[in-house]
C-alpha positions as CSV (number, residue, x, y, z in Angstrom):
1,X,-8.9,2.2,-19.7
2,X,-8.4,5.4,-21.2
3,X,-11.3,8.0,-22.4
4,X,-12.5,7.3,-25.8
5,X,-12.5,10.7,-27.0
6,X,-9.6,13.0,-26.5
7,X,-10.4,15.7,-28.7
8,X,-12.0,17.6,-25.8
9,X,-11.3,21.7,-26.3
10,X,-9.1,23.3,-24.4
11,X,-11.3,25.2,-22.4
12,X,-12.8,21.7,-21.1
13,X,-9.0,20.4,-20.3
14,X,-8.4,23.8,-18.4
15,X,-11.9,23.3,-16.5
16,X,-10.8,20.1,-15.4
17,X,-7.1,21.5,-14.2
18,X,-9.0,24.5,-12.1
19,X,-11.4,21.8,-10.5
20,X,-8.2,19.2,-9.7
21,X,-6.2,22.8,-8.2
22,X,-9.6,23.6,-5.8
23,X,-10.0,20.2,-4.9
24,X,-6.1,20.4,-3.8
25,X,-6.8,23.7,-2.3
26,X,-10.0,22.8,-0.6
27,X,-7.7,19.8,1.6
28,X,-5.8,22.9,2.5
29,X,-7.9,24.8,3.7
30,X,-9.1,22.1,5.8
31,X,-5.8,22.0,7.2
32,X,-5.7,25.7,8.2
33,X,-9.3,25.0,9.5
34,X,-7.6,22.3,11.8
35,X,-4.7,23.9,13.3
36,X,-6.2,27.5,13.9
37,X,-9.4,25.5,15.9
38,X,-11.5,26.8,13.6
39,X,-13.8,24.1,12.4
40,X,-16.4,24.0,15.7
41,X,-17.0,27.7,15.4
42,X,-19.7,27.3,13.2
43,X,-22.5,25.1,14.7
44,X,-24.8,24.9,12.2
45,X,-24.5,23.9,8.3
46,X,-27.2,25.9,6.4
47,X,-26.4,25.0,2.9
48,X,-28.4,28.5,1.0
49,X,-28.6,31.0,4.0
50,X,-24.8,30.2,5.1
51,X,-23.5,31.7,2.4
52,X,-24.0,34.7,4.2
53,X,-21.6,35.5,6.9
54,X,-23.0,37.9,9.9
55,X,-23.2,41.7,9.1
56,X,-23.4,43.6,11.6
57,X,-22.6,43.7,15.1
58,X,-26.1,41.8,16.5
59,X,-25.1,39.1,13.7
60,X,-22.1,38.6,15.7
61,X,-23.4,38.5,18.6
62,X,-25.8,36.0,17.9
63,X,-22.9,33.7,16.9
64,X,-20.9,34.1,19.2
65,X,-23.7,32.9,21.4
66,X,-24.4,30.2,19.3
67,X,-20.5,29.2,19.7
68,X,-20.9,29.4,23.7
69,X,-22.6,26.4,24.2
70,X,-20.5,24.3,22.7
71,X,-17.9,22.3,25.0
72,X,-14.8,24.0,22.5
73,X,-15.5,26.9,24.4
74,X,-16.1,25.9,27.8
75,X,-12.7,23.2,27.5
76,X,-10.5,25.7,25.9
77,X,-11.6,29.1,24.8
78,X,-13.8,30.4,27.5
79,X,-11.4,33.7,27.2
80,X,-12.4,34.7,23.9
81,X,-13.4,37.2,23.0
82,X,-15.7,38.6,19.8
83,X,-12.2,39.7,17.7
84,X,-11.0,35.6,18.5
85,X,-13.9,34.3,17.2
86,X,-14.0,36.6,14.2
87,X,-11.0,35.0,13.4
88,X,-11.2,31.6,13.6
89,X,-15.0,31.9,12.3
90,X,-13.7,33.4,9.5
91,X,-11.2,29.9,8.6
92,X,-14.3,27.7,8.8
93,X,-16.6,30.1,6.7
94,X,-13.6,30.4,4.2
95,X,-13.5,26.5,4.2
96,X,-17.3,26.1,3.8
97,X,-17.5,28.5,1.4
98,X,-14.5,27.2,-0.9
99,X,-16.4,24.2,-1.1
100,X,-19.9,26.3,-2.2
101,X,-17.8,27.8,-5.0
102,X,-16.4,24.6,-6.1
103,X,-19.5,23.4,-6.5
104,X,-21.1,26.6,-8.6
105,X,-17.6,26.5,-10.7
106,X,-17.4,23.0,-10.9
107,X,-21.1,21.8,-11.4
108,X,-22.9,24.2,-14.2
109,X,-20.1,24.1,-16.7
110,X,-21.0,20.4,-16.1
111,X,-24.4,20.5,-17.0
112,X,-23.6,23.0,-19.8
113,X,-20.9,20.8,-21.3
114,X,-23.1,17.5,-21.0
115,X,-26.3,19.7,-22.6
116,X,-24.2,21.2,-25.5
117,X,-22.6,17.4,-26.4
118,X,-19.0,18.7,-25.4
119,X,-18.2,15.9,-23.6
120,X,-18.8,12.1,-24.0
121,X,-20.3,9.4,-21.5
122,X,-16.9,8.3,-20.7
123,X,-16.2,11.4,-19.0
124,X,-19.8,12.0,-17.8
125,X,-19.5,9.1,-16.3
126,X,-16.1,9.6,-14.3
127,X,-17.1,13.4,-13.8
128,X,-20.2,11.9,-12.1
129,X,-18.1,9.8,-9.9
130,X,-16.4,13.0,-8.7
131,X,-19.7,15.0,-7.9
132,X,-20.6,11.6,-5.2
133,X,-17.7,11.2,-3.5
134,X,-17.4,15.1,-3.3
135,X,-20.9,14.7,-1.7
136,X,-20.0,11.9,0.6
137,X,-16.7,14.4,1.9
138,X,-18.9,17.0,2.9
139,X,-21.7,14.6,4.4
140,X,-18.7,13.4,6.5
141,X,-17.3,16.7,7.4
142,X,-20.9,17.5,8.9
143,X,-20.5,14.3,10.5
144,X,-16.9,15.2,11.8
145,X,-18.3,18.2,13.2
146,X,-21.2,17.4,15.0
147,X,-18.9,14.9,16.8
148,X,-16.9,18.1,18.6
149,X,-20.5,19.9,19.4
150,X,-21.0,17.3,22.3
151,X,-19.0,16.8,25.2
152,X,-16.1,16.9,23.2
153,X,-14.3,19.7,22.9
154,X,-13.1,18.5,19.4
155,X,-13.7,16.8,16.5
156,X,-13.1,12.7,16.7
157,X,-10.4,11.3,15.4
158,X,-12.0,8.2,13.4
159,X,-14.4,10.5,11.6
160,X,-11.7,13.3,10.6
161,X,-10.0,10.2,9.0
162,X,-13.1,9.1,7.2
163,X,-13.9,12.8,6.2
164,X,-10.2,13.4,4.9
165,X,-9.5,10.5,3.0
166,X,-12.7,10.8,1.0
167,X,-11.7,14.2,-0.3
168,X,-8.2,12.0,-0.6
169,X,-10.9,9.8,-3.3
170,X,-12.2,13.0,-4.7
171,X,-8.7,13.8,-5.6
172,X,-7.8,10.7,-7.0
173,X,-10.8,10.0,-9.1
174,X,-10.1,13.9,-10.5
175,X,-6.4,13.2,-11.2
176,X,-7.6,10.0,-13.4
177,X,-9.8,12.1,-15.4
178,X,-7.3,14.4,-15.8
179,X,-4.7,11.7,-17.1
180,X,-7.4,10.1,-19.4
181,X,-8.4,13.7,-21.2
182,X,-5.2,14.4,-21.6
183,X,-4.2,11.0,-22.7
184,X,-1.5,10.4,-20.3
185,X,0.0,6.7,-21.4
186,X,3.6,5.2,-22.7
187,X,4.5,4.0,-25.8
188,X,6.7,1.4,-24.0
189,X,4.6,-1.8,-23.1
190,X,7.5,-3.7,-20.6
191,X,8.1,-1.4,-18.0
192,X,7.3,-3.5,-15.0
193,X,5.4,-0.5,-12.7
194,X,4.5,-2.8,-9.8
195,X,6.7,-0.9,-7.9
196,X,5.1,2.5,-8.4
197,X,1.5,0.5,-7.2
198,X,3.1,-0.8,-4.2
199,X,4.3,2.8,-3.6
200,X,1.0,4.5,-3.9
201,X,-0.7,1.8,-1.5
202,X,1.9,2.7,0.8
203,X,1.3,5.8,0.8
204,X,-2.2,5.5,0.9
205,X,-1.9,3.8,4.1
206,X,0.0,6.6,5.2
207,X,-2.3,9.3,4.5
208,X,-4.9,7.1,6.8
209,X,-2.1,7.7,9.5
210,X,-2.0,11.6,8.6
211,X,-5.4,11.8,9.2
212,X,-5.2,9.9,12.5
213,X,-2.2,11.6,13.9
214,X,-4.1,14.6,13.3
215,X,-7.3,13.6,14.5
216,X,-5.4,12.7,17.9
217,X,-3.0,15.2,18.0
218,X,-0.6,12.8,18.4
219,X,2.6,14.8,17.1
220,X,1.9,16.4,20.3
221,X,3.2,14.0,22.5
222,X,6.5,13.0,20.8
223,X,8.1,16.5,19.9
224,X,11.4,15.0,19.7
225,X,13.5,13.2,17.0
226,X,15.1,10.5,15.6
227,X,14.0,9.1,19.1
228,X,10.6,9.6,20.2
229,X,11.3,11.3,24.0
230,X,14.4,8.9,24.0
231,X,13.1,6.2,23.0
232,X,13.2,4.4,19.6
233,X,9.8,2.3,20.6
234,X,7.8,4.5,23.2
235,X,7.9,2.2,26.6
236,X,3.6,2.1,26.3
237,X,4.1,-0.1,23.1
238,X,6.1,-2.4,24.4
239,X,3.5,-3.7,27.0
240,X,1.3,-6.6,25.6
241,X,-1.7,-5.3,28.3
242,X,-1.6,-2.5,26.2
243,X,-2.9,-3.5,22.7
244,X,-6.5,-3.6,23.0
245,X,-9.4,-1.8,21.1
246,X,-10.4,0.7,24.3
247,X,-6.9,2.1,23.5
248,X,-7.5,3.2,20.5
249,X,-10.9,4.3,21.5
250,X,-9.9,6.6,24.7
251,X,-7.3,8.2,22.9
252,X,-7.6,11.0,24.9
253,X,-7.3,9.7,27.9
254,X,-4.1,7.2,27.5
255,X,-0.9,7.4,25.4
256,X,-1.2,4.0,23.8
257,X,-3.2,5.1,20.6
258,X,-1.2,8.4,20.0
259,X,2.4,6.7,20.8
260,X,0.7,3.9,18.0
261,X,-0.7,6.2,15.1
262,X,3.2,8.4,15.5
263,X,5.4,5.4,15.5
264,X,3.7,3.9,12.5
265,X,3.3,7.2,10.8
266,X,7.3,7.5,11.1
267,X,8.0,3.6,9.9
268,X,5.8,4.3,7.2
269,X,7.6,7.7,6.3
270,X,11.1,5.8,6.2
271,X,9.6,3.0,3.6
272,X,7.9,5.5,1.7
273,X,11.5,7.6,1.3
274,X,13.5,3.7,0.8
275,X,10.8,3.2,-1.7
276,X,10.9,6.0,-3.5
277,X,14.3,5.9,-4.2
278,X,14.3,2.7,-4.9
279,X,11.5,3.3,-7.6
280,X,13.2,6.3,-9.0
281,X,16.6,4.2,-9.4
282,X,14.7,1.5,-11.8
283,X,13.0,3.5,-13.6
284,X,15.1,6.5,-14.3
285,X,16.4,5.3,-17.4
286,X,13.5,2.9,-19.0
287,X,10.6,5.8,-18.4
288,X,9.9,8.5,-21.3
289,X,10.6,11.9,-20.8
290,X,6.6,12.6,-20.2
291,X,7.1,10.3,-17.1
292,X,10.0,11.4,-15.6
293,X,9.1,14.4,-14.6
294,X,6.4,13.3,-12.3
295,X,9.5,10.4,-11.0
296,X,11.5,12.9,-10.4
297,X,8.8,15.1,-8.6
298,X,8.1,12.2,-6.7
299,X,11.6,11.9,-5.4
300,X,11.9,15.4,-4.9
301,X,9.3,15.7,-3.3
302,X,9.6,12.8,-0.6
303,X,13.0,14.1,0.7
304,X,11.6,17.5,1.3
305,X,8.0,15.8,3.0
306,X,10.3,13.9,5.5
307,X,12.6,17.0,6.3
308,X,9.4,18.9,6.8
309,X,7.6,15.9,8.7
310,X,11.2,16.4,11.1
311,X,10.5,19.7,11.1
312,X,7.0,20.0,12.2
313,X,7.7,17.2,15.4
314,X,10.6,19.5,16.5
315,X,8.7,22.4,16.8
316,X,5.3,20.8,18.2
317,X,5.0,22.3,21.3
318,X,2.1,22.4,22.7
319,X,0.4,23.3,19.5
320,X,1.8,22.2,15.7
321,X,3.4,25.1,13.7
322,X,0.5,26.7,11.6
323,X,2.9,26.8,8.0
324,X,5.0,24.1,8.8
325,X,1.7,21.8,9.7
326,X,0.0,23.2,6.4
327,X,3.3,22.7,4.6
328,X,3.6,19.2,5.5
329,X,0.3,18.5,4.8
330,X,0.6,20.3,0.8
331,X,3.7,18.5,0.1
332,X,2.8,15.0,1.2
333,X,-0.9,15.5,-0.7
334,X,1.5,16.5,-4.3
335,X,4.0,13.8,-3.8
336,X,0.5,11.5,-3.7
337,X,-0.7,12.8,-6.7
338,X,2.4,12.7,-8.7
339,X,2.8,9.4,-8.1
340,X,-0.8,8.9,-9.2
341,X,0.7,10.9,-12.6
342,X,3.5,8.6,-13.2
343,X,1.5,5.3,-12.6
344,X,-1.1,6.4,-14.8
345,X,1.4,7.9,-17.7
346,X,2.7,4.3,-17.5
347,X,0.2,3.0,-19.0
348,X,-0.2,0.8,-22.3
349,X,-1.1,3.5,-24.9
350,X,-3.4,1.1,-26.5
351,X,-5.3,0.8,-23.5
């Protein structure tokens, strides 16, 4: 179903485009949060007060206290010292505060626009969708974060999954907005688009692995390709004893789960590259030019994902590449939401 009303101003349509780009950004900077081992350095979430970073030296201090008793530090960086933490408290405070500005730039023009009649209940409605799952994501991240304050000296795995593909949602339900202000739709009624669905749940699946293999750090243990350490099938999956829930659970402490969540996450990226190809092959020619830029973005950007996917494993050791780990993580998040583009350009334009 597409809005109702598309004579929105401009200033509305370029309002939606600067939320959609933060939203995108905000995933980054996650990311960058991630791989720096940034996120734990910040052990409370103090939603007015935390806008305001320390000031001064006892500030610090206290902090940096406050970051001492968590097991991050004893585990891992028991050598830092107050410069280290400045930077990686710095990531996490960025982070937080990206999403405290998305909300102030995001939220009032909101309420302005539904208090001045600028926009309809069509769009209230999906805007409104937005704002709760946006919520949900950063209930989850607190979530996510509590988990590395206790014993663990990082976050778990399940719930930086659960917290990642909800701002995954909160992308998805902005890109459809986007696509229905702008009226995004085809005046050709027969093109068969099952295969750009079956593409986007396929590589919605995938992004679950993303999350996973970075929740487990499982590109860690395999920094070798085509094979993974000389094998084509690690040795640990090919043990039936193996397959059991407390696997997955102690990921940790056994190979089983990371050998899993890296094996799939590599299947997957081969059938998402056959796919896409495929997909760009039958439809190249039937699609309208408004379409076929976000197919050919797609295939574009697939081939460069898996090169830097190759890329990133190669160079994995002991710790993934900060820009090639960021990188992968961008490119694989646009090729997602051009898909997301062309299936919805696709549509019926009497919808």
């Amino acid at each position: 179903m597409l809005a109702k009303n598309y004579k929105y101003t401009k200033i509305i349509r370029y309002w939606l485009l600067v939320g959609l780009l933060m939203l995108i950004g905000q995933v980054i900077l996650g990311g960058i949060t991630r791989l720096t081992g940034s996120g734990l350095s910040i052990t409370r979430w103090d939603i007015i007060t935390g806008v305001i970073p320390p000031l001064n030296a006892e500030e610090w201090l206290k902090a940096f206290e406050l970051y001492k008793e968590t097991p991050q530090f004893h585990k891992i960086n028991s050598s830092f010292n107050i410069r280290d933490f400045k930077f990686i408290y710095f990531w996490e405070y960025f982070h937080r505060l990206w999403v405290r500005s998305l909300g102030f730039i995001f939220l009032i023009p909101f309420i302005l626009f539904v208090i001045r009649k600028k926009i309809d209940f069509y769009l209230i409605k999906r805007l409104l969708l937005v704002v709760l799952l946006t919520i949900l994501t950063a209930s989850a991240g607190w979530i996510m974060v509590q988990s590395g304050l206790v014993n663990r000296p990082w976050v778990n795995a399940y719930k930086l999954t659960l917290h990642f593909i909800l701002a995954i949602l909160v992308i998805t339900a902005m890109v459809k907005t986007v696509a229905d202000v702008y009226a995004f739709s085809s005046q050709k009624s027969t093109i068969k688009k099952s295969i750009v669905s079956i593409t986007l749940g396929v590589t919605f699946l995938q992004l679950i692995f993303a999350g996973l293999m970075a929740g487990m750090k499982a590109g860690l243990y395999y920094a070798s390709w085509p094979n993974m350490n000389g094998e084509f099938i690690p040795n640990v999956l090919l043990k039936s004893s193996n397959w059991n829930w407390g696997n997955m659970i102690n990921y940790d402490s056994y190979l089983f789960a990371p050998a899993f969540i890296q094996f799939t996450h590599r299947m997957l990226a081969y059938l998402l590259g056959g796919l896409t190809i495929y997909m760009f092959y039958k439809l190249r020619t039937v699609v309208e030019k408004s379409s076929k830029k976000w197919l050919n973005s797609s295939l574009i950007l697939v081939v460069v994902q898996i090169i830097v996917g190759v890329l990133t494993v190669l160079n994995a050791h002991g710790k993934i590449p900060l820009f090639l780990g960021v990188s992968h993580q961008l490119i694989g998040l646009l090729y997602f939401i051009s898909l997301l583009f062309l299936h919805y350009s696709l549509r019926n334009n009497k919808a």
